[in-house]
C-alpha positions in Angstrom: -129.0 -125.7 -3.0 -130.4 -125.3 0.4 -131.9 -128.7 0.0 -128.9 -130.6 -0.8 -127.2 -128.5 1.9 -129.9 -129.8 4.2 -129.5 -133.6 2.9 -125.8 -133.1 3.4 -126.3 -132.0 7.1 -128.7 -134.2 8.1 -126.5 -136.9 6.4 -123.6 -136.3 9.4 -125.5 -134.6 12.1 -128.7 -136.8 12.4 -131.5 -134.5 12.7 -129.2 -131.4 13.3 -129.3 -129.3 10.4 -128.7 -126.2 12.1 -125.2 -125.4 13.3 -126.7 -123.3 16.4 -128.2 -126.4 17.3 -125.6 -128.9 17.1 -122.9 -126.2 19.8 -125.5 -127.1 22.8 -125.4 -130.8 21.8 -121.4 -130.8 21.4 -120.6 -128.8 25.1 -123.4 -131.3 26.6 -120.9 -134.3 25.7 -118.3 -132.9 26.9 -119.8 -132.3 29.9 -121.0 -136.0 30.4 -117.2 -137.1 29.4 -115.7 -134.7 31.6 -118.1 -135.6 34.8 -117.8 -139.4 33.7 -114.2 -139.2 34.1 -114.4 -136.8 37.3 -116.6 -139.9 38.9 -114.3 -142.6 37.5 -111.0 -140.9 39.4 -112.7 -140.2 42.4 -114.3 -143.6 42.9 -110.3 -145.2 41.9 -109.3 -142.7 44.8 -111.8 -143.6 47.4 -111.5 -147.3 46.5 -107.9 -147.0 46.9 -107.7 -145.5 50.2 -110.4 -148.1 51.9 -108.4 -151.0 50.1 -104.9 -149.4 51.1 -105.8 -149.1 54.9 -103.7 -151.3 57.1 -104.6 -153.0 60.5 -102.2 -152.1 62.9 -100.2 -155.0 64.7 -99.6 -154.8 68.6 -99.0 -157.6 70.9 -97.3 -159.5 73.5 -96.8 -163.1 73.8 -95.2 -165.2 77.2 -93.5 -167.8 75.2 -92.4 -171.7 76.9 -89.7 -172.6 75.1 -89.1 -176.8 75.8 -86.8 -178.8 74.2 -86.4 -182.4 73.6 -82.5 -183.8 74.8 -80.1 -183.3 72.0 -76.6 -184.5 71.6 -74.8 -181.5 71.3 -77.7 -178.8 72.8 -78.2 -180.7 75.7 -81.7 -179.6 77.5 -81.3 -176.2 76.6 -81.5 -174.0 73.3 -77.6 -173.3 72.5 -74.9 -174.8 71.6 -71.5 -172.9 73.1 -68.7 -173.9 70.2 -66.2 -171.6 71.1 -66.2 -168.1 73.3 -67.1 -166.2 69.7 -69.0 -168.6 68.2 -72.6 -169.6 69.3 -75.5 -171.7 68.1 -79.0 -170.6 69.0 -82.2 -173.2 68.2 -85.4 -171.6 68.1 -88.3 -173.1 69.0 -91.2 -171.9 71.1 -94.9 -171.9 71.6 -96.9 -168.7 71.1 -100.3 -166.8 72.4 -100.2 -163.1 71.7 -102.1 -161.0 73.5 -102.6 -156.9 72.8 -104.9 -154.0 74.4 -106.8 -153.8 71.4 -109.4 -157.1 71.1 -109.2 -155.8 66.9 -106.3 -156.5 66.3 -105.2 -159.1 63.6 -103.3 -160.9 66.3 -105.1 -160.9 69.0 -105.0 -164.3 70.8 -103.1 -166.1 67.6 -101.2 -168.9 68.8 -98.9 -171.3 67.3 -95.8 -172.6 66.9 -92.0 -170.9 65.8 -88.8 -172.7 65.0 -85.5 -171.9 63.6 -81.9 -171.0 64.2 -79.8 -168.3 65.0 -75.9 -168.1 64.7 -73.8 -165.7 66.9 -70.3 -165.1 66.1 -68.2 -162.4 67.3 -71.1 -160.5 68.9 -73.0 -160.4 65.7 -76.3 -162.8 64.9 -77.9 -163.6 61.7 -80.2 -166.0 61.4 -84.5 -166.8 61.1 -87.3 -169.0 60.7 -90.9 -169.6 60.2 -93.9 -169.9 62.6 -96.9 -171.7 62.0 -99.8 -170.0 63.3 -103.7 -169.9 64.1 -105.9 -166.7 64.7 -108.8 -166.9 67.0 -111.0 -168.0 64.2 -108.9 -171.2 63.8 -107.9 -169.6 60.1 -104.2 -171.3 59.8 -101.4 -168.9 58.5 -97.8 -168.7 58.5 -94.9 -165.9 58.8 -91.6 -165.7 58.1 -88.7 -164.3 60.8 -85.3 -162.5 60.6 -83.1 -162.2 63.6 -80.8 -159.4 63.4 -79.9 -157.8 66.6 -78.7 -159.0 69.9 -78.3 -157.1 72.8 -77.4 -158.6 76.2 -80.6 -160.6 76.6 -82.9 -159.2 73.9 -83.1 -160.1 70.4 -84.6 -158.6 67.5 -85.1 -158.6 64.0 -88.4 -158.2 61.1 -91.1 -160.7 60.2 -93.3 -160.8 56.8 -97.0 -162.9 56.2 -95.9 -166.0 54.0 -99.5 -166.6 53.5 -102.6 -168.2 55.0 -106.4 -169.6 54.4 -109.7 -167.7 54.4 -109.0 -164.4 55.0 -105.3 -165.0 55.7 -104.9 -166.1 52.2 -104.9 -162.7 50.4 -103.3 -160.7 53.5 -100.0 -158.7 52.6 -98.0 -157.8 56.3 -94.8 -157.3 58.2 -93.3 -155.7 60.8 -90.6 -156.0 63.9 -90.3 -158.4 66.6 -88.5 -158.2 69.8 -87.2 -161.0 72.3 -86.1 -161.0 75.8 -85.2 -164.2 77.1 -85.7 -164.3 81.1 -83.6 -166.0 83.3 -84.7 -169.2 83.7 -83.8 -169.9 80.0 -87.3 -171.4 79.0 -89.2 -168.5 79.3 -89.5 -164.8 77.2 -91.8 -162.2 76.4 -91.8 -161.2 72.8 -93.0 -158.0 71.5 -94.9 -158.5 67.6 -95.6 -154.9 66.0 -96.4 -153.9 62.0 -99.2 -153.6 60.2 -101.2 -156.4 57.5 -103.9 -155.7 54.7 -106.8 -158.3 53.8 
């Protein structure tokens, strides 16, 4: 009996007759399971948090607006239809600037265009902007004008896409606009944030 008993053990245990013997093995595997899967989590974790860290956005950019003669805008970049009803044509050349020489746009220029209609003291309106970063890596974003107040205007801005790094990079923000005086000049504000 104690031979078949043996047979039958070894048969399903390996060389692990003895029950005393085979407790040790058991709580060693679910060690290694238990610190395999501890390891697994943290490294998700950790690889989460670097990949989820955003570059903060933070600049300022003297724009020259010039336009070409146009039949109804004239020389200039709106169209007065009525005294509540108002066409704005956006279109302006860009090189942001920010205190931090890291940041993602830091010295990108390029060009914006679009259109803006204000009626009744209410705009809505956007466009796109074909940009460059100080690599020469090409990239574009999307804008949304929807504020105006006196001679600022406002509104949110999102990464359509890019090359090279730009190509993967997820990223919006706010923008701000004041237009100065002479009507060809502003200073825009750009903040958010944008993953690679």
């Amino acid at each position: 009996m104690d031979v078949i008993a043996s047979v039958k053990e070894y048969a399903v245990y390996g060389n692990q007759p003895n029950t005393e013997e085979r407790k040790p093995m058991a709580h060693f595997r679910k060690s290694v399971s238990a610190s395999s899967t501890f390891a697994a989590v943290f490294f998700f974790l950790i690889a989460s948090l670097v990949s989820a860290q955003a570059e903060q956005i933070d600049v300022r950019a003297a724009s020259f607006a010039q336009t070409g003669q146009l039949a109804t805008f004239g020389l200039y970049n709106n169209a007065i239809i009525t005294d509540q009803l108002n066409l704005k044509r956006i279109n302006a050349d860009y090189v942001f600037m920010g205190a931090n020489p890291k940041d993602p746009f830091e010295l990108v220029s390029g060009s914006c265009f679009g259109g803006a209609l204000v009626q009744n003291s209410k705009i809505q309106g956007g466009g796109v902007c074909s940009l460059k970063d100080k690599n020469g890596a090409p990239f574009a974003i999307s804008f949304e004008v929807s504020t105006i107040e006196g001679g600022k205007y406002s509104g949110t801005w999102a990464i359509l896409g890019g090359s090279e790094k730009w190509a993967s990079a997820k990223g919006s923000g706010t923008w701000s606009r004041f237009q100065l005086p002479n009507m060809h000049l502003s200073v825009t504000d750009l903040k958010g944030e944008v993953t690679f």
